[in-house]
VODRENRO-886792 format. One record per residue (C-alpha): x, y negated, z negated; residue number from 1; chain. Coordinates in nm, 2 decimals, padded with zeros to 4 digits, m for minus. Layout:
<torvos>
X/Y/Z/NUM/A
...
</torvos>
This chain:
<torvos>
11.65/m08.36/m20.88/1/A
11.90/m08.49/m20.60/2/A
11.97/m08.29/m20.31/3/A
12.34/m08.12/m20.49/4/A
12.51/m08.14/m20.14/5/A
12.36/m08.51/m20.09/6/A
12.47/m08.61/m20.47/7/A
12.84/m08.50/m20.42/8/A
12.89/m08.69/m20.06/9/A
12.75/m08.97/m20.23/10/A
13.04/m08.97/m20.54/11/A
13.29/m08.94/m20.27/12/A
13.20/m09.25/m20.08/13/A
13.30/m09.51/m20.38/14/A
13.63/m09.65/m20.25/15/A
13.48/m09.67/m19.93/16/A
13.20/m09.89/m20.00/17/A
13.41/m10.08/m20.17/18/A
13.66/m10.15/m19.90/19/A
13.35/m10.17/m19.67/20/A
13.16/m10.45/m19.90/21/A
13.52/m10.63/m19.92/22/A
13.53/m10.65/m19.55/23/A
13.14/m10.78/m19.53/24/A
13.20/m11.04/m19.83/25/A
13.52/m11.17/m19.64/26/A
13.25/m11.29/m19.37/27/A
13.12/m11.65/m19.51/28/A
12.80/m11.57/m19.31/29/A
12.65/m11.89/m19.40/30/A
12.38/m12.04/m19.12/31/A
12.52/m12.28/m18.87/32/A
12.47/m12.45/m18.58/33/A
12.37/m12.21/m18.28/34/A
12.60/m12.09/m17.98/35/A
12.52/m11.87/m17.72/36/A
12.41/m11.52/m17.86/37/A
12.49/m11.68/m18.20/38/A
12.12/m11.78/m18.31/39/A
12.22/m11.87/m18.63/40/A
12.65/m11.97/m18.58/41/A
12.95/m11.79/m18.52/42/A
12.99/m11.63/m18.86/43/A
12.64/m11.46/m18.90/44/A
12.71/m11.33/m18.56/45/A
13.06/m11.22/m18.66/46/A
12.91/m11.04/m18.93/47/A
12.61/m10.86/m18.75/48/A
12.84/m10.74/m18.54/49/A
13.09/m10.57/m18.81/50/A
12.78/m10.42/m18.94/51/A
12.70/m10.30/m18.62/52/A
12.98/m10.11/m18.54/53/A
12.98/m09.96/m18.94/54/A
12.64/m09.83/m18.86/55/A
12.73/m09.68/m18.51/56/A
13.07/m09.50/m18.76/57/A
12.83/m09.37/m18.95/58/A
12.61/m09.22/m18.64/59/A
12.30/m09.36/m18.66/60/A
12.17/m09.50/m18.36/61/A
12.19/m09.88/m18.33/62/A
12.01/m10.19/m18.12/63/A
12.09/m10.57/m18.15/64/A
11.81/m10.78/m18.08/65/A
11.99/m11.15/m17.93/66/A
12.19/m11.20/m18.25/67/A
11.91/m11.27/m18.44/68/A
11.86/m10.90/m18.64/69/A
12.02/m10.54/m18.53/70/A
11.87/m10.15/m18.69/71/A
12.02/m09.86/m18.75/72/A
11.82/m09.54/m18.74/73/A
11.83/m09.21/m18.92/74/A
11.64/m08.96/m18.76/75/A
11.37/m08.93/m18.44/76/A
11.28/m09.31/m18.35/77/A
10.96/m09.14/m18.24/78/A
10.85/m08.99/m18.55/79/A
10.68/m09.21/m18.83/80/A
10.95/m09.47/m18.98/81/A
11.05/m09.60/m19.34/82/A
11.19/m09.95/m19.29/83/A
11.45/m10.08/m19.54/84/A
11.47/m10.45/m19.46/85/A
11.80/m10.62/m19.61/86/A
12.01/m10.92/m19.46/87/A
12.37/m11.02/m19.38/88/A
12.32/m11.39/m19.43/89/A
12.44/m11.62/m19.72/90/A
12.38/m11.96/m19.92/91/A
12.60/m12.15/m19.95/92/A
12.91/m12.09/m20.20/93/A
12.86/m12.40/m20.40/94/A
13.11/m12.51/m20.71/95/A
13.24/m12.34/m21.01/96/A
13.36/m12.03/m20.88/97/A
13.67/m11.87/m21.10/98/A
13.72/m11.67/m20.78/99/A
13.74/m11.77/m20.40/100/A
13.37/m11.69/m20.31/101/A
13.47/m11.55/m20.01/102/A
13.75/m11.35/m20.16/103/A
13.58/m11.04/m20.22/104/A
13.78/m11.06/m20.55/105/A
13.80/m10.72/m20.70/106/A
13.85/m10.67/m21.10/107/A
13.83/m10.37/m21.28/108/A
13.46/m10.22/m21.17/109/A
13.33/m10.56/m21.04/110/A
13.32/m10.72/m20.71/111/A
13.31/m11.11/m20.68/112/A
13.21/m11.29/m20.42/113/A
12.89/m11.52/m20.25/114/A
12.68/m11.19/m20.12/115/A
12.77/m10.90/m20.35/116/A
12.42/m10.91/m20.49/117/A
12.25/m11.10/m20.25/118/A
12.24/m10.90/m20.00/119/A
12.55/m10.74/m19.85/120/A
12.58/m10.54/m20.15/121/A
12.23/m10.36/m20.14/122/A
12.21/m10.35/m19.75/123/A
12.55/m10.12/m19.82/124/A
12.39/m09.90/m20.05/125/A
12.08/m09.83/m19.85/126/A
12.34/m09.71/m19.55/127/A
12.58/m09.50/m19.75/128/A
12.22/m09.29/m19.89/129/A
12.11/m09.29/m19.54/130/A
12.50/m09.16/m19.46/131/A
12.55/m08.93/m19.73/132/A
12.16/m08.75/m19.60/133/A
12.29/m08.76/m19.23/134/A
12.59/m08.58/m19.36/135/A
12.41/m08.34/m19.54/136/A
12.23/m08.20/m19.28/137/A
11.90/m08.27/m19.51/138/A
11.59/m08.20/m19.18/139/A
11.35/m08.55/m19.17/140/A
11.00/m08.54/m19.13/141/A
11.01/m08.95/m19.11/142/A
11.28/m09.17/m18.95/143/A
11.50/m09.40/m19.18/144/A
11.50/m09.74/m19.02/145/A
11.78/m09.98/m19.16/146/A
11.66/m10.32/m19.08/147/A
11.94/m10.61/m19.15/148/A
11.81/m10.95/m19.06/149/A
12.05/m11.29/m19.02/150/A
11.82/m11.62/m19.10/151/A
11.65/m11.43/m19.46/152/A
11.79/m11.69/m19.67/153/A
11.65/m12.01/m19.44/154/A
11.33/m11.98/m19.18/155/A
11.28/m11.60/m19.12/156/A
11.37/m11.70/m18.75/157/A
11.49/m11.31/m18.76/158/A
11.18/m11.10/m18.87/159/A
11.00/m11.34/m18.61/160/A
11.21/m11.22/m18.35/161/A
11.27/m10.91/m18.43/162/A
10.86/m10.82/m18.48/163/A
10.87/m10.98/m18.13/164/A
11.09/m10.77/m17.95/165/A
11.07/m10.43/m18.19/166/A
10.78/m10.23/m18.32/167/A
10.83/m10.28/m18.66/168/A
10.73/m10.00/m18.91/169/A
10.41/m10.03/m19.15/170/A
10.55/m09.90/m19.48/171/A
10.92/m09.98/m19.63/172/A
11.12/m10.15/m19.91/173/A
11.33/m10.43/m19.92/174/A
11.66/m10.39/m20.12/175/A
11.69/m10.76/m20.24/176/A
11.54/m10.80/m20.59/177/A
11.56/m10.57/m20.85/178/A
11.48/m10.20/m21.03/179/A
11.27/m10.08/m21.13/180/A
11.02/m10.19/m20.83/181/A
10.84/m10.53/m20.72/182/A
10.50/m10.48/m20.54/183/A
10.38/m10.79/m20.60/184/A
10.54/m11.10/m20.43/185/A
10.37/m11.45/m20.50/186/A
10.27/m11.72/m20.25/187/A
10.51/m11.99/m20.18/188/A
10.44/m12.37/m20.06/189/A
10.75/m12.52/m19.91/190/A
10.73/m12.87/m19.81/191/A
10.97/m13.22/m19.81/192/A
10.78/m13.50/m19.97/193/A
10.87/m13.83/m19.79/194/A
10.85/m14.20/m19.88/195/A
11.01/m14.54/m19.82/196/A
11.23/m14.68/m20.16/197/A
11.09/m14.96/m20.34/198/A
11.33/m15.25/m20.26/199/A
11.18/m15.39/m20.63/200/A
11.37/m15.23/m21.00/201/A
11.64/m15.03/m21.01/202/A
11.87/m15.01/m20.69/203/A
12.00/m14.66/m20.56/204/A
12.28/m14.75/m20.34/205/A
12.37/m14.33/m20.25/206/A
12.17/m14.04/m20.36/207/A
12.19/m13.69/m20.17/208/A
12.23/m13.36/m20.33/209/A
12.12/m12.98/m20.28/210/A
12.15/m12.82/m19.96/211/A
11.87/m12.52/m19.97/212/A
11.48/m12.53/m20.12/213/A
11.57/m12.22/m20.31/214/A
11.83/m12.32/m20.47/215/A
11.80/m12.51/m20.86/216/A
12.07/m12.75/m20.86/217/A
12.33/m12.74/m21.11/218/A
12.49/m13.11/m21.06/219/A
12.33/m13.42/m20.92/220/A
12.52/m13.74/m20.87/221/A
12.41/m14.08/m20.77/222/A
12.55/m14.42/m20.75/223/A
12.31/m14.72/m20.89/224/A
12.36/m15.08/m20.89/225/A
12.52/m15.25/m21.24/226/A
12.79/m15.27/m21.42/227/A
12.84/m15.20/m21.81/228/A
12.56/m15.25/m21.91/229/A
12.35/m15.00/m21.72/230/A
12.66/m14.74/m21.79/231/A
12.61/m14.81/m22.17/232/A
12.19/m14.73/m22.09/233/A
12.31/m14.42/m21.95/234/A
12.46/m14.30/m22.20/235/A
12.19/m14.42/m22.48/236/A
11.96/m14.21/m22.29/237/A
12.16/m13.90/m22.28/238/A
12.20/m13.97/m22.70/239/A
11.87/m14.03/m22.71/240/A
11.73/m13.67/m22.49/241/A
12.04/m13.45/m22.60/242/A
12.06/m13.40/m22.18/243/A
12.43/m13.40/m22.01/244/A
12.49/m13.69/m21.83/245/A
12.79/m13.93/m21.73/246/A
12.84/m14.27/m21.61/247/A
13.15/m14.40/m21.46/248/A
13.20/m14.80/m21.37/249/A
13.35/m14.84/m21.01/250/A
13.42/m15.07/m20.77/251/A
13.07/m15.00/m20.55/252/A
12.85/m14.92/m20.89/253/A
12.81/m14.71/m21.14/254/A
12.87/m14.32/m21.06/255/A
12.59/m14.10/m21.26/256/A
12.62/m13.72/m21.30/257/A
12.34/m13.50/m21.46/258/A
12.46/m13.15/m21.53/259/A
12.19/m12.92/m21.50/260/A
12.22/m12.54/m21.52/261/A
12.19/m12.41/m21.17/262/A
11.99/m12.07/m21.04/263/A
11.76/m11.94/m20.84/264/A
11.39/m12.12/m20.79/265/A
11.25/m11.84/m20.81/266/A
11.36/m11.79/m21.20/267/A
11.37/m12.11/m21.33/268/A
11.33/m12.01/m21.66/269/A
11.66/m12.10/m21.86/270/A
11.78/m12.34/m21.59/271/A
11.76/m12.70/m21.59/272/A
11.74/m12.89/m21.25/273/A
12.00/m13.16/m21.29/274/A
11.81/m13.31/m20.93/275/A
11.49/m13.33/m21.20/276/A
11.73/m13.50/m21.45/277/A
11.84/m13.79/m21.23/278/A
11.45/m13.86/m21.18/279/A
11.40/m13.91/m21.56/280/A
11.71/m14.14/m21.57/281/A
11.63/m14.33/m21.27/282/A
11.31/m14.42/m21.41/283/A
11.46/m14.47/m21.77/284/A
11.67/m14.72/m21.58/285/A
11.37/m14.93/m21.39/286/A
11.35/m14.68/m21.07/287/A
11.03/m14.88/m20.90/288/A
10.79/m14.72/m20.65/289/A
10.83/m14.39/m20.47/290/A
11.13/m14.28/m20.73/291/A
10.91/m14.36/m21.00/292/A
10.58/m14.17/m20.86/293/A
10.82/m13.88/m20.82/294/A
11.01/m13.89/m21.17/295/A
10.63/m13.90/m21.34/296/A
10.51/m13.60/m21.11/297/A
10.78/m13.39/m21.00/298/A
11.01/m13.40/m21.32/299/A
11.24/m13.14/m21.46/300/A
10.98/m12.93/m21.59/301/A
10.93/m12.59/m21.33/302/A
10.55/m12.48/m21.38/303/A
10.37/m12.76/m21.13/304/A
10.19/m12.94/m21.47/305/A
10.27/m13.31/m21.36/306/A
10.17/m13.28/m20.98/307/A
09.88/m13.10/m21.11/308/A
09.90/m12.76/m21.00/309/A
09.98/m12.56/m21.29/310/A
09.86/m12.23/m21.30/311/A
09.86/m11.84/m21.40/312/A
09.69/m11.51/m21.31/313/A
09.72/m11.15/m21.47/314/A
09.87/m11.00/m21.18/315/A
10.15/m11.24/m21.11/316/A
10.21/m11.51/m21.38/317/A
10.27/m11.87/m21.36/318/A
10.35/m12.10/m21.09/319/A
10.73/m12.23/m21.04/320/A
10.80/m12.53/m20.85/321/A
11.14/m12.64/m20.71/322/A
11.35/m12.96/m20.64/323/A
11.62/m12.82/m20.43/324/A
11.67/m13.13/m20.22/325/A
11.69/m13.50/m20.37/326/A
11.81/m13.76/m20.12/327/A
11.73/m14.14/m19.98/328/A
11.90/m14.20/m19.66/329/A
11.77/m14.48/m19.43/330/A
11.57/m14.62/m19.65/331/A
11.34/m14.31/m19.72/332/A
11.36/m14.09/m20.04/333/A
11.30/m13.72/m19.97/334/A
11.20/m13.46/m20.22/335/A
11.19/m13.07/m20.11/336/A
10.89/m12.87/m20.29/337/A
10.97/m12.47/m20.30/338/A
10.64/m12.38/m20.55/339/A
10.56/m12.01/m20.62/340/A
10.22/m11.92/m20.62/341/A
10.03/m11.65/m20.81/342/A
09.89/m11.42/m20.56/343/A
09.49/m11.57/m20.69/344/A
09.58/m11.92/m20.64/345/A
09.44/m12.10/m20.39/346/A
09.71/m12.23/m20.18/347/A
09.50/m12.49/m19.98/348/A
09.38/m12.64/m20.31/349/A
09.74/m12.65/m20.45/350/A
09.84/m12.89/m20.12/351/A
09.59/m13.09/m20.23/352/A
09.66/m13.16/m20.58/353/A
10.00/m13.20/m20.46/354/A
09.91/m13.46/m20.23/355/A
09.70/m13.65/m20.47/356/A
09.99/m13.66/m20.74/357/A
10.20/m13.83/m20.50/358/A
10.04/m14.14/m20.36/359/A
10.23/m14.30/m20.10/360/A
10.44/m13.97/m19.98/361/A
10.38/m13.77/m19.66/362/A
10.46/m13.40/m19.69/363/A
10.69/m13.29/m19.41/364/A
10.77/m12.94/m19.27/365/A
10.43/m12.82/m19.48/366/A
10.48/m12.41/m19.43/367/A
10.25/m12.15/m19.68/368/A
10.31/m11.78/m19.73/369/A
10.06/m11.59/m19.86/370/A
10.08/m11.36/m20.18/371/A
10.18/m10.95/m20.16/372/A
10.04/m10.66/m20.31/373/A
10.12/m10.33/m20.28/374/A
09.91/m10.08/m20.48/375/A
10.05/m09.94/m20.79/376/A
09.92/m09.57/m20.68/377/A
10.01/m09.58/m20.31/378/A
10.23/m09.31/m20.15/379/A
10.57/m09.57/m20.15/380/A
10.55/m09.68/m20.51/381/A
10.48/m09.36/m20.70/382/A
10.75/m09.22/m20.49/383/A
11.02/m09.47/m20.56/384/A
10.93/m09.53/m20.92/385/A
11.00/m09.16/m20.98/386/A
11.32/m09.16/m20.76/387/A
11.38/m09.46/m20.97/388/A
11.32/m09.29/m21.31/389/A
11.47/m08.96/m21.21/390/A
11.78/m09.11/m21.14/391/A
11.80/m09.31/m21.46/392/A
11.61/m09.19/m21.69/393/A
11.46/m09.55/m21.74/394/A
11.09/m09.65/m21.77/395/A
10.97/m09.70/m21.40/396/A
10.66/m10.00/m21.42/397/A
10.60/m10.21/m21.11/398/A
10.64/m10.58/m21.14/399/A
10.56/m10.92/m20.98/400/A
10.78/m11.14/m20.90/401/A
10.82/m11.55/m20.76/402/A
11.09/m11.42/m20.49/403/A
11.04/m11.37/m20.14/404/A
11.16/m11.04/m20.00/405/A
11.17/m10.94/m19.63/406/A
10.93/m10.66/m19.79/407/A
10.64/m10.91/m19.69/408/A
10.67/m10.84/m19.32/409/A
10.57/m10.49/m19.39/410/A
10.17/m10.38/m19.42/411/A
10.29/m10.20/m19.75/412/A
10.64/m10.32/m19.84/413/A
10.80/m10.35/m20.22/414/A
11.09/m10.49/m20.33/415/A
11.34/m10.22/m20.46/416/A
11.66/m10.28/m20.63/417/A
11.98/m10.33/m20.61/418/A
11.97/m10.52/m21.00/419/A
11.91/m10.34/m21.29/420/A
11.72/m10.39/m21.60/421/A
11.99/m10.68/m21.84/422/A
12.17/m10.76/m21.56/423/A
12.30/m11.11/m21.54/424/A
12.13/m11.25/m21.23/425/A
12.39/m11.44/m21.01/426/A
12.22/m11.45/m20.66/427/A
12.27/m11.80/m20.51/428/A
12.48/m11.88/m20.83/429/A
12.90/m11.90/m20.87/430/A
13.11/m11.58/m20.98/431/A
12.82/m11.38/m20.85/432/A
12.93/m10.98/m20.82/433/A
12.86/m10.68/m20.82/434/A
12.96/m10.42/m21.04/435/A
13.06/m10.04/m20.84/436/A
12.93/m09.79/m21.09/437/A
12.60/m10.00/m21.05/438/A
12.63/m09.97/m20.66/439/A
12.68/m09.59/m20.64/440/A
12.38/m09.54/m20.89/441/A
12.22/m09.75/m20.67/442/A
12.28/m09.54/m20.42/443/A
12.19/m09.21/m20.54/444/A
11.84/m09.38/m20.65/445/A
11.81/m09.48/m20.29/446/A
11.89/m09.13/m20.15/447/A
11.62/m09.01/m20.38/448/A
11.38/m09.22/m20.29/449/A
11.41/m09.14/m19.92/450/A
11.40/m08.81/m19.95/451/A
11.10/m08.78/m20.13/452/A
10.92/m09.02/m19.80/453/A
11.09/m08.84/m19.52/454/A
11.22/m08.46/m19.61/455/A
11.05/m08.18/m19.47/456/A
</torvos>
């Protein structure tokens, strides 16, 4: 069971990681333009800062590495190290918030606000366990090493700089997924598909939504050529597909909305990608060349079939592929490609079927990660499954998942909470929150786990 001592500290500290998370969600710590010592903008260096100086409170022994990541350490730096790897960074807010997303909007048990969840919330719990085993005076065989990273939600600029300039540990967890434990992580291809608009068919006159690969869209807009007419076809096809779509008759066009349902690209499942949506309408309504190669092999569907890179394994599922980004500017339409991989695919071969489904495009920006695996019997996962299931009584069975966790940049590194099993997932969504009696359980399982890697 819990250390007793441990346990108690840990039920005293729920008012002030609330207050704490308030003050972290009140940063917008979304990426930005760089200053000096500001990698990624003012605000994310605003907020690795604040967390700085909550970690030095607590008495752990802190380093900032140029803005781009800072650690905290429990224990002898010398001595073998746990990593727990969480960031401080954001997406962006987005629409359709009941709350101010940076608001830190407190109501009854739950927290709102862009970050609860993904990832100030869990980067909190992982330093009130470390805080509540400093306090307890519990001796360490192993060093606790908080990792919190600023660029996890764009180009891992942070881990590469941080790897760079710190020895970073071999076996860890990441705190940015969910219980009860993720030790496989699929591969990803992320690339922007690029082509010059056909000045034959249907006539685009503005198109440019989504602002992150990751991200499903929830809304696309777009303003076409016509009058009433094409309006009236609009709105035929949304009768005809049952899909949500409006058309408004202005002055420059006609204005067309698809209303998708937004989330994370990572679980597309029950989504829709309204950027996916505009692609069947355009070429409904006579989108020529490059829009209509896309709309026939990059439409709304999320497993790859139509660029021709559909595919499962045991281990990790199915593929999932992503239209974050749908814009033309300057003559040029520009898709962005965020495709899962299962951790047998091979990812060469993948880039290649891509590229063969869309004749005519260039890929841009073309970046691979490979898969993750973590043994199911190693050392880490049996210890935090049972730190998991001790603390909840809950079954405790590993899991794969299409996210990407800062757990990759470890030799043996797992995703590890903070969700739980039925939780509504909200990360990179509106309204997301958190919910406190969640948190301090959250806690406890973390204080758990690390006591069963590093106590004497």
């Amino acid at each position: 069971m819990l250390n007793e001592k441990v346990a108690k500290l840990i039920d005293s500290y729920a008012e002030d990681y609330a207050r704490m998370l308030t003050r972290w969600v009140r940063v917008p710590s979304l990426k930005a333009e760089p200053e000096d010592g500001a990698p990624f903008g003012p605000e994310v260096r605003r907020m690795l800062d604040m967390a700085m100086v909550d970690c030095e409170t607590m008495g752990f022994l802190t380093h900032v590495y140029d803005g781009y990541a800072c650690d905290a350490t429990l224990g002898d730096e010398d001595r073998e190290t746990i990593a727990v790897l969480a960031h401080l960074d954001v997406v962006p807010a987005g629409d359709g918030w009941k709350y101010p997303p940076f608001g830190a909007t407190r109501v009854g048990d739950r927290i709102y606000g862009r970050g609860t969840g993904d990832d100030k919330g869990p980067a909190l719990c992982a330093m009130f366990a470390m805080k509540a085993i400093k306090e307890a005076g519990i001796p360490l065989k192993r060093s606790v090493r908080l990792v919190l990273g600023c660029d996890e939600e764009s180009g891992w600029e942070d881990m590469d700089w941080y790897c760079d300039h710190a020895k970073m540990p071999d076996v860890g967890f990441s705190p940015d997924a969910s219980f009860p434990l993720i030790n496989t992580e699929k591969g990803m291809i992320h690339a922007f598909a690029k082509a010059p608009v056909s000045k034959e068919g249907l006539q685009v006159l503005r198109l440019n939504n989504g602002e992150r690969l990751n991200v499903i869209p929830g809304e696309c807009e777009a303003l076409l050529t016509g009058g009433n007419a094409l309006a009236e076809q609009v709105r035929a096809f949304a009768e005809k597909t049952g899909l949500p779509y409006d058309a408004a008759v202005t002055a420059e066009g006609v204005l067309v909305t698809a209303h998708g349902i937004p989330g994370h690209s990572a679980y597309p499942e029950g989504c829709r990608n309204a950027n996916g949506m505009m692609l069947l309408l355009l070429r409904e309504l006579g989108a020529a060349g490059a829009l209509r190669t896309l709309a026939d092999a990059y439409p709304m569907e999320y497993t790859g079939e139509h660029l021709g890179i559909a595919c499962e394994d045991e281990l990790s599922g199915h593929l999932t592929c992503n239209m974050g980004i749908l814009r033309i500017e300057n003559g040029v339409l520009c898709a962005s490609l965020d495709c899962r991989c299962p951790v047998n695919a091979d990812l060469e071969q993948l880039i290649a079927a891509i590229r063969a489904h869309l004749p005519g495009f260039t890929l841009e920006g073309l970046s691979t990660t490979e898969p993750h695996h973590v043994p199911a019997d190693s050392e880490l996962v049996t210890a935090l499954l049972a730190a998991y299931h001790e603390e909840t009584g809950l079954p405790a069975i590993p899991e794969s998942t299409g996210g990407g966790t800062y757990a990759k940049v470890l030799k043996q590194g797992v995703a590890f909470g903070a969700g739980f099993p039925g939780d509504e997932d909200l990360a990179h969504q509106a309204n997301e929150y958190v919910e406190l009696p969640k948190m301090m359980k959250a806690i406890r399982i973390y204080a758990n786990a690390l006591l069963r890697l590093c106590a004497e």
